[in-house]
BAFI-3210 file (N, C-alpha, C; in Angstrom, 3 decimals, decimal comma, padded with zeros to 6 digits):
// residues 171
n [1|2|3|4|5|6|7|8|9|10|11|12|13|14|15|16|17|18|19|20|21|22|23|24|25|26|27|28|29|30|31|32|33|34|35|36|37|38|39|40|41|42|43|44|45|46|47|48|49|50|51|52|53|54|55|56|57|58|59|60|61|62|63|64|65|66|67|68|69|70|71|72|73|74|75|76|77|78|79|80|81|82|83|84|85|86|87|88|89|90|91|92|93|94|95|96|97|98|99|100|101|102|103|104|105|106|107|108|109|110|111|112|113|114|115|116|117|118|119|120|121|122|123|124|125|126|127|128|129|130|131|132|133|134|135|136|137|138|139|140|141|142|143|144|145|146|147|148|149|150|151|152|153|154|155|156|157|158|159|160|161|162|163|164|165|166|167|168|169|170|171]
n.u [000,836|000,317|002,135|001,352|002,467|002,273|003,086|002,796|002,902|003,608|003,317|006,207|007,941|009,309|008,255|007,508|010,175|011,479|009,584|010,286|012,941|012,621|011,686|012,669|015,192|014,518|013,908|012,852|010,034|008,816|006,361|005,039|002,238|000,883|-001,335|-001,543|-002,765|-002,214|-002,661|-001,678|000,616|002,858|002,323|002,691|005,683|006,661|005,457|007,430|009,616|009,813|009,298|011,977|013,826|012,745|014,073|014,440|013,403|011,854|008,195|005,330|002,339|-000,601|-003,201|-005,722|-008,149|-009,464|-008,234|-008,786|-009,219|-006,508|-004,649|-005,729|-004,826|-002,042|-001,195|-000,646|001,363|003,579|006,208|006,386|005,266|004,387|001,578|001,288|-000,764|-002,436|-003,693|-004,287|-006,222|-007,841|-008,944|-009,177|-011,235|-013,506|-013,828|-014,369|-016,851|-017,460|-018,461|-017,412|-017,181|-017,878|-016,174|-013,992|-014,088|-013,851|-011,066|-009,942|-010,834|-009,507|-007,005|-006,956|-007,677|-005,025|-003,000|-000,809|003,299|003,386|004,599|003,662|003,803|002,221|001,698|000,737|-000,604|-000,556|-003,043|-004,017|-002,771|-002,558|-003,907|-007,262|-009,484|-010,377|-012,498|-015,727|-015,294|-012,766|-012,618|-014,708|-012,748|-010,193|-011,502|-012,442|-009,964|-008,225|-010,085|-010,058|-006,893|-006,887|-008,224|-006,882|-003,980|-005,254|-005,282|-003,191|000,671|002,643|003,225|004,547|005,312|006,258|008,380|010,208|012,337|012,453|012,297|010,005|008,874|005,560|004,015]
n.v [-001,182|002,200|005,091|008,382|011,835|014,636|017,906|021,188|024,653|028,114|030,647|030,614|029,509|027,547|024,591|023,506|023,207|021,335|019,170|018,320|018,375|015,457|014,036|013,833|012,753|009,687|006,426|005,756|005,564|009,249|011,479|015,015|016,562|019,213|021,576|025,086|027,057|028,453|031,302|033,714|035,849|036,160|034,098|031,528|032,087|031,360|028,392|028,074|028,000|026,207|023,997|023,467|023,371|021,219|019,404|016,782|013,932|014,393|013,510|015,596|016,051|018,183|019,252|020,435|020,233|018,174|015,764|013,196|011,410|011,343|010,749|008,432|007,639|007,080|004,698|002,522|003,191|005,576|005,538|007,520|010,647|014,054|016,153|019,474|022,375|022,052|024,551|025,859|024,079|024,208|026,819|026,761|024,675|026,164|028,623|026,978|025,958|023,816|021,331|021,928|020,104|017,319|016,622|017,418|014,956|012,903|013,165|012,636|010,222|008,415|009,062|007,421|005,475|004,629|002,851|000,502|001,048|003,637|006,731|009,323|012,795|015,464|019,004|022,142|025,104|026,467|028,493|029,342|030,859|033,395|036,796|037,249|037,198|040,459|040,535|039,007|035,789|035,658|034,633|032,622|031,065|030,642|029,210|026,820|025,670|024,840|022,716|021,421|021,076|019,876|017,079|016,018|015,758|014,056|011,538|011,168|008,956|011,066|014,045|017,158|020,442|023,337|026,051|029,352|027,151|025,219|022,086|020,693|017,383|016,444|014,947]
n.w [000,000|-000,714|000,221|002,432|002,516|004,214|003,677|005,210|005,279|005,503|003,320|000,448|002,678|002,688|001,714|-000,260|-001,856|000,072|-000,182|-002,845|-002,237|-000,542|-002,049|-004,725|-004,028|-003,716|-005,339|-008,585|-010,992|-011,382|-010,696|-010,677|-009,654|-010,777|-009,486|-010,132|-012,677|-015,773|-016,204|-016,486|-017,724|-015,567|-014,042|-015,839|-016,113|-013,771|-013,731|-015,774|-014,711|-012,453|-013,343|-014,460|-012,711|-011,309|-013,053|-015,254|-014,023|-013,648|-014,182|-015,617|-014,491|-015,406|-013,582|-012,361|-011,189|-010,934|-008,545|-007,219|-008,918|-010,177|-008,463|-008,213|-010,395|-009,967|-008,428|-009,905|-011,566|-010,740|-008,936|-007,307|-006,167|-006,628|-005,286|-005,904|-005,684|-002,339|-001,782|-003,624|-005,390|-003,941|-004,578|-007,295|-007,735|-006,398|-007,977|-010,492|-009,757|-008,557|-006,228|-003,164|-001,093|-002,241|-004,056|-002,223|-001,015|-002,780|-003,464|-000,574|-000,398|-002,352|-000,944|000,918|000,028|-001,824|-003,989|-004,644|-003,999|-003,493|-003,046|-001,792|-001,568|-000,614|-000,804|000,781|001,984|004,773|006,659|008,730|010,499|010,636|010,864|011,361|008,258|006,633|005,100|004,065|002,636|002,205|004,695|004,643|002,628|004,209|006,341|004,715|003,672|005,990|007,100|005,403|004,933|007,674|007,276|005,325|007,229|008,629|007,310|006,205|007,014|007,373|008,511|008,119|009,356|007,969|008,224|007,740|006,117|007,513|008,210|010,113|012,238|012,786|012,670]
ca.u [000,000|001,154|002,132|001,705|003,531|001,342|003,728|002,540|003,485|003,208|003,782|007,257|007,902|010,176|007,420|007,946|011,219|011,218|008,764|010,582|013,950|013,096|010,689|013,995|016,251|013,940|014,056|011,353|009,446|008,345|005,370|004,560|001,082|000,643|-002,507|-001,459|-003,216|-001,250|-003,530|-001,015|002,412|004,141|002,218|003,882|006,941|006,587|005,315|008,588|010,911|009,506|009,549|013,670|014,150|012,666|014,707|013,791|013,610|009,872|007,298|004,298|000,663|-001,277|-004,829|-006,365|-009,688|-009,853|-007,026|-008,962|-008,856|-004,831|-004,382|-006,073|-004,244|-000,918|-000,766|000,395|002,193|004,427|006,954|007,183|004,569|004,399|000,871|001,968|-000,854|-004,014|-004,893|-004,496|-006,825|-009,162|-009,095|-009,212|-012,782|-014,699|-013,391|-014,877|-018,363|-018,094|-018,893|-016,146|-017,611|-017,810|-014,121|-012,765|-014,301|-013,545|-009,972|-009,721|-011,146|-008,441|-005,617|-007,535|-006,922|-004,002|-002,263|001,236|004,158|003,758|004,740|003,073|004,261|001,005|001,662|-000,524|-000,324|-001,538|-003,850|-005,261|-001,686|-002,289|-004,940|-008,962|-009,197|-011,643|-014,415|-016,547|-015,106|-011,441|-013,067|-015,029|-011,862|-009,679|-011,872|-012,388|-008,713|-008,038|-010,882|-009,179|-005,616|-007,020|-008,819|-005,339|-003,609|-005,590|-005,210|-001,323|001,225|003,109|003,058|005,901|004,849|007,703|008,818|011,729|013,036|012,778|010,396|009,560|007,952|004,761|003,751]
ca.v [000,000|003,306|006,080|009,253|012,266|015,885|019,097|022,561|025,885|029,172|031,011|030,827|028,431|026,288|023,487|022,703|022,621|019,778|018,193|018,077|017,500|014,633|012,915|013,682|011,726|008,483|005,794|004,758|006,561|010,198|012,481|016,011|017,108|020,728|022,431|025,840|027,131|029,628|032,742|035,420|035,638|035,640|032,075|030,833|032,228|030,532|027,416|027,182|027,902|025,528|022,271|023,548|022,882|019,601|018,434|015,511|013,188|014,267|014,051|016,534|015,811|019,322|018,773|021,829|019,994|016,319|015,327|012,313|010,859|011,859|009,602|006,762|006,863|006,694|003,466|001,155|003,763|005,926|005,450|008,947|011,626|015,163|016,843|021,025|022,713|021,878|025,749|026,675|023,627|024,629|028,340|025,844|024,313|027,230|028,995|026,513|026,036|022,656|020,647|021,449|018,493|016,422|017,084|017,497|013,559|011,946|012,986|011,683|008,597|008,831|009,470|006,209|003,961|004,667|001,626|000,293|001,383|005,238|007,581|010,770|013,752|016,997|020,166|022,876|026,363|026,562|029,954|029,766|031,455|035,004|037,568|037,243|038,026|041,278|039,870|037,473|035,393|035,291|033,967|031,507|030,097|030,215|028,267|025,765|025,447|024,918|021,759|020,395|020,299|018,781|016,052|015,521|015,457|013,051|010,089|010,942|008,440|011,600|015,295|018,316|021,408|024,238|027,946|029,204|026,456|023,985|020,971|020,014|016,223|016,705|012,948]
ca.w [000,000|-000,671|001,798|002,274|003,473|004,096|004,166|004,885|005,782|004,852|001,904|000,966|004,064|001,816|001,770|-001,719|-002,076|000,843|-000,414|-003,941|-002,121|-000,440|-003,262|-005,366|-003,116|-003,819|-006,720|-009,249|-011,620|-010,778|-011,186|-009,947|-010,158|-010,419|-009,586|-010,962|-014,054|-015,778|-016,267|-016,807|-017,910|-014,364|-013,259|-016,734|-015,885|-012,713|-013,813|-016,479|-013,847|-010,980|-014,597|-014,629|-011,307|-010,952|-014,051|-016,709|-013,446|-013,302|-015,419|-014,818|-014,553|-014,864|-013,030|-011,809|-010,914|-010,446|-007,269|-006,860|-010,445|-010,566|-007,207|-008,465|-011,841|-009,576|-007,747|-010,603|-012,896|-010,345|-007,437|-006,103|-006,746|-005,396|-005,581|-005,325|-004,154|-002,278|-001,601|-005,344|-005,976|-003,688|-005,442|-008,540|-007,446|-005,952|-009,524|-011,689|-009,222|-008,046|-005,181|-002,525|-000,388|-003,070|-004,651|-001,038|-000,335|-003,482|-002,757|000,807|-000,545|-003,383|-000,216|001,958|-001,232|-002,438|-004,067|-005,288|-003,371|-004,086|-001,903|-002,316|-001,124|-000,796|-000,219|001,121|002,530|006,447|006,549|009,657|011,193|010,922|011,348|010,962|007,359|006,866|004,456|004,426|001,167|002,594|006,510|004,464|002,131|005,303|006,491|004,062|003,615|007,293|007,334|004,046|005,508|009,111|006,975|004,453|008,073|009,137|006,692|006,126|007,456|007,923|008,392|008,427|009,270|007,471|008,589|007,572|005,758|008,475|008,522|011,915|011,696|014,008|012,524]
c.u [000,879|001,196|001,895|001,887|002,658|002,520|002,897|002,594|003,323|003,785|005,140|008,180|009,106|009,726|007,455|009,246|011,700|010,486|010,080|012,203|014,174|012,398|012,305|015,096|015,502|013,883|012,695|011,196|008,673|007,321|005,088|003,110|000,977|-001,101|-003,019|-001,862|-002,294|-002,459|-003,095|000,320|003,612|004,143|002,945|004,935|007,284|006,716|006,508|009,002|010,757|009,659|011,318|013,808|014,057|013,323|013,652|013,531|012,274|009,384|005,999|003,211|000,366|-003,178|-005,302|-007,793|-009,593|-008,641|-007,171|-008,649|-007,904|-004,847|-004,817|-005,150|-002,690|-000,112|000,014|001,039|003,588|004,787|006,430|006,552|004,551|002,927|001,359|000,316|-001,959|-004,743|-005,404|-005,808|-007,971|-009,943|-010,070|-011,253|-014,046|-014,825|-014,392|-016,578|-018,388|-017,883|-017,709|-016,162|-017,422|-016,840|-013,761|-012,587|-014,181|-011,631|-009,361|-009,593|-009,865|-007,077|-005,767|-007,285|-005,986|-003,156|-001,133|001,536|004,010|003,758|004,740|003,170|002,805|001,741|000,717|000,120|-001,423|-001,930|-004,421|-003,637|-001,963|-003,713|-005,845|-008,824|-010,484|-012,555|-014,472|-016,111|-013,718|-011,509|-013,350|-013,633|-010,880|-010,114|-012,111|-011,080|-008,029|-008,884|-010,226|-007,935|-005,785|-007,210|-007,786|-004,481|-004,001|-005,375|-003,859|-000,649|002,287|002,959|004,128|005,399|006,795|007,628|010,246|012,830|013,423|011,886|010,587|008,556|006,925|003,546|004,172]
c.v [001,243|004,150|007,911|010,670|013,815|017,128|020,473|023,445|027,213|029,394|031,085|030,445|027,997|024,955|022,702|022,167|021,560|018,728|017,935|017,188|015,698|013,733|013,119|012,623|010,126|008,133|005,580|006,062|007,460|011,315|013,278|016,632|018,073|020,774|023,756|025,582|028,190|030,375|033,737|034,903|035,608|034,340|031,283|030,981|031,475|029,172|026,718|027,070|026,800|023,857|022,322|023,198|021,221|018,761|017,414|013,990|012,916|014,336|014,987|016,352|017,726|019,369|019,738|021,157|018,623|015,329|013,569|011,083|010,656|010,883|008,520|006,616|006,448|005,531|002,356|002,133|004,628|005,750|006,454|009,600|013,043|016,008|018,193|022,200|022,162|023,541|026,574|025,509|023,652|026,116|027,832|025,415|025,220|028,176|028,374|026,235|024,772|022,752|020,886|020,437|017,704|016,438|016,670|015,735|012,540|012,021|012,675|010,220|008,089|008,524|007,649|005,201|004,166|003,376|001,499|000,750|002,558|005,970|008,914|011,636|015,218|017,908|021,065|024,033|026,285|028,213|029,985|030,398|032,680|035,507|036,984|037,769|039,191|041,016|038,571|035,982|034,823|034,395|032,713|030,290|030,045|028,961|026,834|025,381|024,739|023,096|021,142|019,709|019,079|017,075|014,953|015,516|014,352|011,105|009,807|010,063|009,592|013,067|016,097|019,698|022,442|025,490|027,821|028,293|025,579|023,484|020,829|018,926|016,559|015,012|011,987]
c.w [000,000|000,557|002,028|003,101|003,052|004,678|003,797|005,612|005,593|003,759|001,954|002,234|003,641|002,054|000,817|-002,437|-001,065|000,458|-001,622|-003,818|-001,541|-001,312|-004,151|-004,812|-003,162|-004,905|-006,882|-009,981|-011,065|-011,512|-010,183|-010,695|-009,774|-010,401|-010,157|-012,566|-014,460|-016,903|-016,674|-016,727|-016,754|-013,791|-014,607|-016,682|-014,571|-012,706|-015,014|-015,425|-012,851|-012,246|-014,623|-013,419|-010,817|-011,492|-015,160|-015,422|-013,429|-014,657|-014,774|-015,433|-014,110|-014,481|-012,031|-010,834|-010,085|-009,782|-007,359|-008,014|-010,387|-009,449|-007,545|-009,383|-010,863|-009,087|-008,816|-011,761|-012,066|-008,916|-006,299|-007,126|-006,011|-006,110|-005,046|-006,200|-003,608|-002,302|-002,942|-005,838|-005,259|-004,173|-006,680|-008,504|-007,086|-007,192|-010,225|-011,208|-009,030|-007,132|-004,413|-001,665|-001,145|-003,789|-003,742|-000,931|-001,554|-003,528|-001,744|000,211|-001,368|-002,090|000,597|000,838|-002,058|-002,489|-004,464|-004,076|-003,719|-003,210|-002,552|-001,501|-000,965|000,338|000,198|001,743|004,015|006,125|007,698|011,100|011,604|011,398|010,742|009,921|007,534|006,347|004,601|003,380|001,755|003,683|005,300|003,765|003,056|005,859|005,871|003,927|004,979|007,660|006,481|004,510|006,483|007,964|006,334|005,449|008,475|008,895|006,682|006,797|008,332|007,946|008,470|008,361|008,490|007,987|008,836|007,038|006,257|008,575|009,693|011,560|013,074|013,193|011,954]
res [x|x|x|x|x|x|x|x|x|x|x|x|x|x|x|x|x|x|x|x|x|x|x|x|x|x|x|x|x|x|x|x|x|x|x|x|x|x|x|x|x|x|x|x|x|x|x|x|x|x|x|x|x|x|x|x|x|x|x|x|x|x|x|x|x|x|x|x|x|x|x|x|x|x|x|x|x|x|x|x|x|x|x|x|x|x|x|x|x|x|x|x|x|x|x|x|x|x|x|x|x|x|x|x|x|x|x|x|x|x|x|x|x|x|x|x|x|x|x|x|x|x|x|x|x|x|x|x|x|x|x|x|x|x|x|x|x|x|x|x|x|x|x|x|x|x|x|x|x|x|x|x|x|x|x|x|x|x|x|x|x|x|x|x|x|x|x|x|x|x|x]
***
């Protein structure tokens, strides 16, 4: 059965590049699934620079929408996967007008059956650090973001919270 490993931190934390270093440091065939869409010429400039980095080691799944789908296809095709982000793919879902219950829980289910040996790496941005946001829109996707992680905490084998460029294992 596969395993998997939940890092997140704040923005700029260095969550991703942990995640990436230590899914890099492991054998087998590798896939990173982005969630980023590229909208405007700095998220493409973004999204080259972050494909140079990873090298030719990865291949890249781009899946804005469907987490749960992308996790099933993984168990008998890759070793070592890194989903990068959940909060962009919860942006991703409330964006396009679906179900965030019904997304959020076909991806759990997706994390709860995960097969093969694959060790999957998710990232995420923690939001519930700082201040009360001021509207009502920011409170609510805080919130939803905040219930998502707990839930992708919950199933994980492991967790690392990041700041500052330091994981701390807190499972």
């Amino acid at each position: 059965m596969g395993s998997v490993v939940f890092v997140f931190g704040g923005t700029r934390s260095g969550k991703s590049a942990f995640a990436l270093t230590q899914a890099s440091a492991m054998q087998g065939k590798k896939i990173y699934v982005a969630t980023a869409q590229a909208l405007d010429q700095e998220m493409e400039e973004r999204i080259a620079r972050h494909r140079r980095e990873r090298g030719s080691d990865w291949e890249t799944l781009e899946e804005p929408l469907h987490l749960g789908r992308a996790v099933r296809g993984l168990g008998q095709t890759h070793d070592v996967a890194i989903i990068d982000c959940l909060t962009l793919w919860l942006s991703n879902i409330l964006g396009a007008g679906l179900s965030v219950e019904e997304t959020q829980e076909d991806f759990v289910e997706s994390l709860r059956s995960l097969t093969g040996s694959t060790r999957l790496f998710i990232v995420s941005n923690e939001v519930g650090m700082g201040i009360v946001p001021e509207n009502e829109m920011a409170r609510q996707f805080r919130d939803m973001a905040g219930r998502l992680n707990q839930r992708v905490a919950g199933v994980a084998d492991e967790c690392f919270l990041v700041a500052a460029g330091i994981p701390l294992k807190i499972k």
